[in-house]
N, C-alpha and C positions, 0 to 999 in steps of 0.2 A: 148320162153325163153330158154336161150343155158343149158347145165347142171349144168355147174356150178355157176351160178347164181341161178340156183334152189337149189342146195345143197348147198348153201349158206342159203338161207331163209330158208330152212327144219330146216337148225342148228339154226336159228335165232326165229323160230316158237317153235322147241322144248325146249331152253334153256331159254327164256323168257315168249312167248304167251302160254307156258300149264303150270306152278309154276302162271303165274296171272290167269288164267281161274280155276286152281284147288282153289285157293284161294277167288277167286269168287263164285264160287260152294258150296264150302265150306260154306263159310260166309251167300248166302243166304237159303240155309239147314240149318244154325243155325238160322237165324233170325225167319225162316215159327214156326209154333209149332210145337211140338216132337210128330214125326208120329213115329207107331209102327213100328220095326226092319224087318218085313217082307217088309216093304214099303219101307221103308228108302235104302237097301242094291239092290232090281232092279233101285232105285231113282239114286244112288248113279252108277252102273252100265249103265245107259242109258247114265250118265252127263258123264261117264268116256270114251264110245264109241264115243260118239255126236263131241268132239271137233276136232275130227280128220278130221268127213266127207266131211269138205268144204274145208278141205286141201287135198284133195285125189289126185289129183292130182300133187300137190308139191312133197309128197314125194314116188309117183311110179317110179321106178326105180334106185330111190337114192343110195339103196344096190349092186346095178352092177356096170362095172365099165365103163368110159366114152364114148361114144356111137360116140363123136367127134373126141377123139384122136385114133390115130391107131395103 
C-alpha cells in the first residue's frame, strides 16, 4: 500500500473508527454492572491501548514525510 493511501486511512481510522469504538467501549462498560474504580480505570486503559494494535501498521511511519516523493 503506497503512503498515501495509508495516510489516507490513518485519517479515515482516527476520525471515524476510534469516536465509534470509544463509544462502543463506552456503552458496553456501562451496560456490564458497576465494577469498582480500581477495575474500571486499567479496564478502561486496556480498551484505550487495544484499538490501536491491529492498525499498527497503518499508522507507522505516518509522522515522516513521504518516503516516495524525493
Amino acid at each position: 500500500m503506497d503512503f498515501k493511501r495509508r495516510k489516507r486511512l490513518a485519517l479515515l481510522i482516527l476520525l471515524v473508527g476510534m469516536p465509534a469504538y470509544v463509544v462502543f467501549a463506552v456503552t458496553v462498560m456501562s451496560t456490564l454492572d458497576r465494577f469498582p474504580k480500581w477495575v474500571e480505570l486499567p479496564t478502561y486503559i486496556f480498551l484505550g491501548v487495544a484499538w490501536a494494535l491491529p492498525f499498527r501498521w497503518v499508522f507507522l511511519g505516518i509522522g515522516k514525510g513521504d518516503p516516495d516523493q524525493e
